[in-house]
C-alpha positions in Angstrom: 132.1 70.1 136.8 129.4 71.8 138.6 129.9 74.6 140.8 127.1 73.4 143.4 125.0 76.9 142.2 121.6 75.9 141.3 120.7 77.9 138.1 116.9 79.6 138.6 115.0 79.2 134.8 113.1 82.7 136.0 116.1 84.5 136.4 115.9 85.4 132.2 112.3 86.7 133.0 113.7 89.0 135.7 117.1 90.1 133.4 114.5 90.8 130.8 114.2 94.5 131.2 113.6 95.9 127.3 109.8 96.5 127.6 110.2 98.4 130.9 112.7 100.3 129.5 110.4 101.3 126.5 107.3 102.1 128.9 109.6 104.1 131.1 110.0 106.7 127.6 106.0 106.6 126.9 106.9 104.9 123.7 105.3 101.0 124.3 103.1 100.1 121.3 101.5 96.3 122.7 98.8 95.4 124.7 96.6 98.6 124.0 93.0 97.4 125.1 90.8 98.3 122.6 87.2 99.5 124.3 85.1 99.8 121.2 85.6 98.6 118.1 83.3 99.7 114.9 85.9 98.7 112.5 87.6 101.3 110.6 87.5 103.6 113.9 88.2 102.1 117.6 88.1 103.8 120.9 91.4 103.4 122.8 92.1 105.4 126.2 88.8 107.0 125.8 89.2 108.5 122.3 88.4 107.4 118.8 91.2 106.6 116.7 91.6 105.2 113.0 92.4 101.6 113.0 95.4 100.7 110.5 96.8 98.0 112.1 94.0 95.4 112.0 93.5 91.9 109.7 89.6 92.7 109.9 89.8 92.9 106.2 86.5 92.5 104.9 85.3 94.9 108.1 83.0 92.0 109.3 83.5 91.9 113.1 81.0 94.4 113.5 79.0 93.5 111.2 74.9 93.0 112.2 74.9 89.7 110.5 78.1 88.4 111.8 77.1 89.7 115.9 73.7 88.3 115.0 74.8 84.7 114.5 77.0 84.6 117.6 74.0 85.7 119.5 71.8 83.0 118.4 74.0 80.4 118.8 75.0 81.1 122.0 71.0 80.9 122.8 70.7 77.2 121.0 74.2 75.6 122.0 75.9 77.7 124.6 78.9 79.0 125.2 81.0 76.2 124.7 81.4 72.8 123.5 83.2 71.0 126.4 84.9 68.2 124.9 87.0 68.1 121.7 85.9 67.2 118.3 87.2 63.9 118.3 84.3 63.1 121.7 81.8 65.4 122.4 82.8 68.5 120.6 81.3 68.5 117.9 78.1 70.0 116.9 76.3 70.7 113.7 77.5 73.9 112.8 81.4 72.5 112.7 79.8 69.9 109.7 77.9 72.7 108.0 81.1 75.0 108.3 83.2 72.3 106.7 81.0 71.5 103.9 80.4 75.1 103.1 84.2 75.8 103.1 84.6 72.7 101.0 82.3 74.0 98.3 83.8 77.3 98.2 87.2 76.3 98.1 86.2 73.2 95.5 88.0 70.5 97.4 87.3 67.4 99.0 87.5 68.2 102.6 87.8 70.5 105.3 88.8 70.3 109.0 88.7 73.1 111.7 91.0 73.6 114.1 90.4 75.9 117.5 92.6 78.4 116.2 94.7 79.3 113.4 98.0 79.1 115.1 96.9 75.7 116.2 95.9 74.3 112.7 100.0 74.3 111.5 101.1 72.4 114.8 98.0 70.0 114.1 99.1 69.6 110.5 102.4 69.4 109.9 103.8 67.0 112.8 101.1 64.7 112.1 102.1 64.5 108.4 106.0 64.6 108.4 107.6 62.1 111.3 110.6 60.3 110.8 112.5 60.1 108.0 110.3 62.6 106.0 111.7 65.9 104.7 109.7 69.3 105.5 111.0 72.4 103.2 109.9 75.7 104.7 110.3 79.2 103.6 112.5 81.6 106.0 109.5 84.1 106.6 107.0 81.9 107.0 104.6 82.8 110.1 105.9 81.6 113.4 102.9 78.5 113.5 104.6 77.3 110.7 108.5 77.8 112.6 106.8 75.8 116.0 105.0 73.1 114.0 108.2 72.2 112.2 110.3 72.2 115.7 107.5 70.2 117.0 108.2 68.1 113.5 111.9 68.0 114.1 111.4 66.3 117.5 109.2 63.4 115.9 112.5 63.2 113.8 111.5 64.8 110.6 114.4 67.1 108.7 113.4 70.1 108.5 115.2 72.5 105.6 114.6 76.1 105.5 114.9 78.1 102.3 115.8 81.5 101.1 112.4 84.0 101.4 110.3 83.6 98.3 113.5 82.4 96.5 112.9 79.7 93.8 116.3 78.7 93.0 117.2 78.3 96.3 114.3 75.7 96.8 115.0 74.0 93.8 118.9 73.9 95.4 117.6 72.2 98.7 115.3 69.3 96.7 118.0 68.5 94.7 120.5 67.5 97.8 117.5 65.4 99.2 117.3 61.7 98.7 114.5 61.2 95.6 112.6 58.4 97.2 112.1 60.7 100.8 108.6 62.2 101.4 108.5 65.5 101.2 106.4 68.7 102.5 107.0 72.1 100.9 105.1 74.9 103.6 105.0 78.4 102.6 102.8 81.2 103.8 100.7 82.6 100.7 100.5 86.1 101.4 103.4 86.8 103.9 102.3 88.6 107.0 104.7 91.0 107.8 105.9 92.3 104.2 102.5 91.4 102.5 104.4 89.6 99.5 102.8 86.5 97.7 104.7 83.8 97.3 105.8 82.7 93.3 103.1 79.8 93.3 103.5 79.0 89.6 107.4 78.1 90.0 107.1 76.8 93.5 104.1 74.3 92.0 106.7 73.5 89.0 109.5 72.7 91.1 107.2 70.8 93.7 106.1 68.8 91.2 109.4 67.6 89.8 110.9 66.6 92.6 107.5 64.4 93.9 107.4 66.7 97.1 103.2 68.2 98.3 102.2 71.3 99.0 101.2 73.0 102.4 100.1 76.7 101.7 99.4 79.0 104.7 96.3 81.1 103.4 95.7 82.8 106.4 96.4 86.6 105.0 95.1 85.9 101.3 91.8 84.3 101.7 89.2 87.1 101.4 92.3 89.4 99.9 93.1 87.5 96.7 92.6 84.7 93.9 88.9 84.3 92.5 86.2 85.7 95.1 88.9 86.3 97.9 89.6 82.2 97.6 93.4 82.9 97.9 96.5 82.3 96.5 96.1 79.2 94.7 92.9 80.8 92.6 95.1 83.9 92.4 97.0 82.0 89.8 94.7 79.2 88.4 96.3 76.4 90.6 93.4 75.1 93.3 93.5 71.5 91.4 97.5 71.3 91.9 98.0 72.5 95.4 97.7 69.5 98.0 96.6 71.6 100.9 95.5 75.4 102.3 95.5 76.8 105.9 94.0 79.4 106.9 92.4 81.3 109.8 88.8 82.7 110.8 90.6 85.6 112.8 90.7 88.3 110.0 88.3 87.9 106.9 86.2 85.7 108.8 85.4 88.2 111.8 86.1 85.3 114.1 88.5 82.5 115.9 89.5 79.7 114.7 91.0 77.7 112.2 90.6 75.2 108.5 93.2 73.3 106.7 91.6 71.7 103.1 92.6 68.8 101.2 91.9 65.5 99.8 89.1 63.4 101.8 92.0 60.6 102.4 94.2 63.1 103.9 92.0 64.9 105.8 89.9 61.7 107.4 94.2 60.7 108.4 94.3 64.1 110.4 91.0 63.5 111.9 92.5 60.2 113.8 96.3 61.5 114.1 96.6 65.0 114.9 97.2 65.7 118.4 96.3 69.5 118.2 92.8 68.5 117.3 91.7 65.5 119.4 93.2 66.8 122.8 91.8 70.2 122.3 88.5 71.6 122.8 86.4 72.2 119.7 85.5 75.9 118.2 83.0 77.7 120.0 79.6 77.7 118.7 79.5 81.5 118.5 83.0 81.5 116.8 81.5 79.3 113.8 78.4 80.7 113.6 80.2 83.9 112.9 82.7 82.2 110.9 79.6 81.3 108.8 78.2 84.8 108.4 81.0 86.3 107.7 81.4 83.3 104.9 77.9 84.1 103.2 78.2 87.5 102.9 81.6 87.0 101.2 80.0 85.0 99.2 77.2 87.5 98.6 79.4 90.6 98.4 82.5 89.8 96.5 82.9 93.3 95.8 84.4 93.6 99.5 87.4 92.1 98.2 88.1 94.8 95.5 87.4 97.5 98.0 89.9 95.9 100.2 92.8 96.2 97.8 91.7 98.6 96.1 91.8 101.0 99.6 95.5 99.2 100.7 96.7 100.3 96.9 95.2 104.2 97.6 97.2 104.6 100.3 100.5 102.4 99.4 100.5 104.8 96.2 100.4 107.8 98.1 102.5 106.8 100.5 105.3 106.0 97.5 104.8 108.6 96.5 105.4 111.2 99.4 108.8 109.3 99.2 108.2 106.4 102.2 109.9 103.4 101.9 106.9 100.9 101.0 107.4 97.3 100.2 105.5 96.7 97.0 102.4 94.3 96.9 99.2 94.3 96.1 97.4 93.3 99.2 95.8 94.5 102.1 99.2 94.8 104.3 101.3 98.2 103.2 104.8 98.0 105.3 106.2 101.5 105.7 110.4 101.0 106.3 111.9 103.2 108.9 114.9 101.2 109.6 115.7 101.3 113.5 114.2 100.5 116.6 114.2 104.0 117.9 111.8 105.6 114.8 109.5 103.2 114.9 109.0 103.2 118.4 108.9 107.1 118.3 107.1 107.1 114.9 104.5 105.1 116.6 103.8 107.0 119.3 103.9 110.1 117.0 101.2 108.4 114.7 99.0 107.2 118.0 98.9 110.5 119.7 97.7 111.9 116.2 94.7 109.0 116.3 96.3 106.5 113.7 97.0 102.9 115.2 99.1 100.7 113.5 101.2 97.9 114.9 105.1 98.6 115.0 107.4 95.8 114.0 111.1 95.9 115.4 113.8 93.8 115.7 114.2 90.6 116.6 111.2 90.4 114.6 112.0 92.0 111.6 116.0 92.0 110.5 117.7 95.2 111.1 117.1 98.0 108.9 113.6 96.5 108.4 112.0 97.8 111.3 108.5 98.9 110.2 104.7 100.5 110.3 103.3 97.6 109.8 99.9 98.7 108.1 97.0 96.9 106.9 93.5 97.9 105.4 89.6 97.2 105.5 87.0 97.2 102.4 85.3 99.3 104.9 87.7 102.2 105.4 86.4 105.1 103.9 88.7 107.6 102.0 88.4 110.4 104.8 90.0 107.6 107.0 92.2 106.8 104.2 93.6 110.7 103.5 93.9 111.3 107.3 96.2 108.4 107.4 97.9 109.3 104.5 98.4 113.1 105.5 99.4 112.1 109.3 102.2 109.9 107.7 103.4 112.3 105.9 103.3 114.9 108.7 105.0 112.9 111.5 107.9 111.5 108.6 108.8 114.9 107.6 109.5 115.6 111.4 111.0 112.3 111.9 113.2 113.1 108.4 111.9 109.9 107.0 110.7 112.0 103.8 
């Protein structure tokens, strides 16, 4: 029975007080603007600071090559593409970006979406509708979360399973009907702790129980597998995995997004995905970066090594001064604090010393997992890498974290 009070949907926005309150102590980590950016070094506020906190992991968005291609094709096509693929959106670097992509992932076909985010909600709904069965990882990225609400609307199931646990998968197939389609989605390299998912067994159990594979690429491409092609080259497996994601915003110094696949499957997405026909097409600058940034990967392979082998230097150390690190062996290095009120603090420690990284509390994060979240370019050099390393250690003494 109603008690003839009208409920206001603002009134959560003006009972939401928690980043006030954090700004009120000096301590609020988001939104920086960044006013320069060379890479391994930024200017924030007026000073230069050492950038550990970015997914410019090849250290390509300033490279000449890369700003020299968004230049010229902003000269030949513009700014923009006003229309969506599907119409007039299209021009002929999205073909040539596609092909090239196709060739270096060997598979049949790619398609690019406006942004990486985007790419999940144009995949996943369009493939698994009513009556199909999606099975998604519980840390997988939150396009993956949104594109399986937007899923469970069209009346697919959606089952979530235990992080990176194989059993538990296997668990969940079995209680599903055998002849029901089925979508396994996992994120590849997992953004926040920078684990890789167990492929091999995930493949294995996929396979048993007639169910395809969606794997979000979008921290492992340019980090691991064969040339920076990812987690399915990381273990052999690019002829058994169905399809890859990925993003353009981090190795490929630019905006935007690709999901590969069989031609079949592809062409169906190119006539049935929402998130790609009513949106406007990538920019001509972003894929003419996008390509750059792809041929000198493809030219300089050794910036993939770098990469991990800089995010292993200072995950070691790190260990080794006695920080809780999550183990991997990519470009993300999680450093543990374990409540809301270090990392906020430890930030702000680690930001007026001239090290940025991002700060990962919770909601986000479960409690006791609050986190430096980390992450490393092949062009950090070890100066940057030591004075990160020492500042840690410096500011977690005083904090009593070591």
């Amino acid at each position: 029975m109603s008690n003839g009070i009208t409920k206001d949907i603002f009134q959560k926005c003006n009972d939401f007080t928690r980043a006030d309150d954090i700004k009120a102590l000096g301590l609020y980590p988001y939104f920086r603007p960044i006013q320069e950016n060379e890479g391994p070094v930024v200017m924030i506020e007026g000073r230069k600071m050492v950038m550990a906190g970015s997914n410019n992991y090849l250290g390509l968005t300033a490279h000449p090559k890369v700003k020299e291609a968004a230049i010229k094709a902003i000269e030949k096509y513009g700014t923009g593409c006003s229309g969506s693929r599907y119409l007039t959106g299209t021009i002929d670097l999205h073909v040539e970006l596609e092909e090239r992509l196709a060739k270096f992932f060997n598979v049949e076909a790619v398609l690019l979406y406006s942004t990486g985010f985007q790419t999940a909600l144009g995949v996943v709904p369009a493939l698994a509708q009513k009556g199909d069965y999606i099975i998604s990882d519980k840390d997988n990225h939150a396009c993956i979360v949104t594109a399986n609400l937007i899923a469970r609307g069209m009346l697919a199931d959606v089952i979530r399973y235990k992080h990176n646990n194989m059993e538990d998968l296997e668990r969940q197939l079995a209680k599903l009907p055998v002849e029901a389609a089925k979508l396994i989605v996992t994120d590849g390299v997992f953004s926040t702790g920078g684990e890789i998912v167990d492929l091999p067994t995930l493949n294995s159990i996929a396979k048993k129980h007639g169910a395809r594979i969606l794997v979000d690429d979008a921290h492992s491409v340019g980090v691991i597998g064969v040339g920076g092609r990812g987690t399915a080259s990381e273990f052999g497996l690019e002829s058994e995995i169905d399809m890859t994601m990925g993003t353009f915003s981090k190795t490929f110094a630019s905006l935007g997004g690709f999901v590969t696949g069989k031609e079949r499957v592809i062409n169906y997405l190119k006539h049935h995905s929402p998130a790609l026909i009513f949106s406007a097409s990538p920019t001509p600058a972003s894929v003419a970066a996008a390509l750059a940034a792809l041929d000198i990967l493809e030219a300089e392979p050794e910036r993939v090594t770098k990469l991990v082998s800089n995010a292993n230097y200072v995950r070691t150390r790190l260990k080794d001064a006695g920080f809780n690190v999550v183990d991997g062996r990519t470009g993300i290095v999680p450093v543990i604090v374990g409540s809301d009120e270090i990392a906020f603090q430890m930030w702000r420690n680690l930001y007026d010393a001239g090290v940025f990284v991002n700060v990962f509390i919770s909601p986000g994060v479960p409690q006791g997992r609050q986190m430096m979240r980390t992450s490393y370019m092949s062009t950090h050099q070890t100066d940057h890498l030591d004075y990160i390393i020492d500042t840690f250690k410096k500011i977690g003494a005083n904090l009593g974290l070591i």
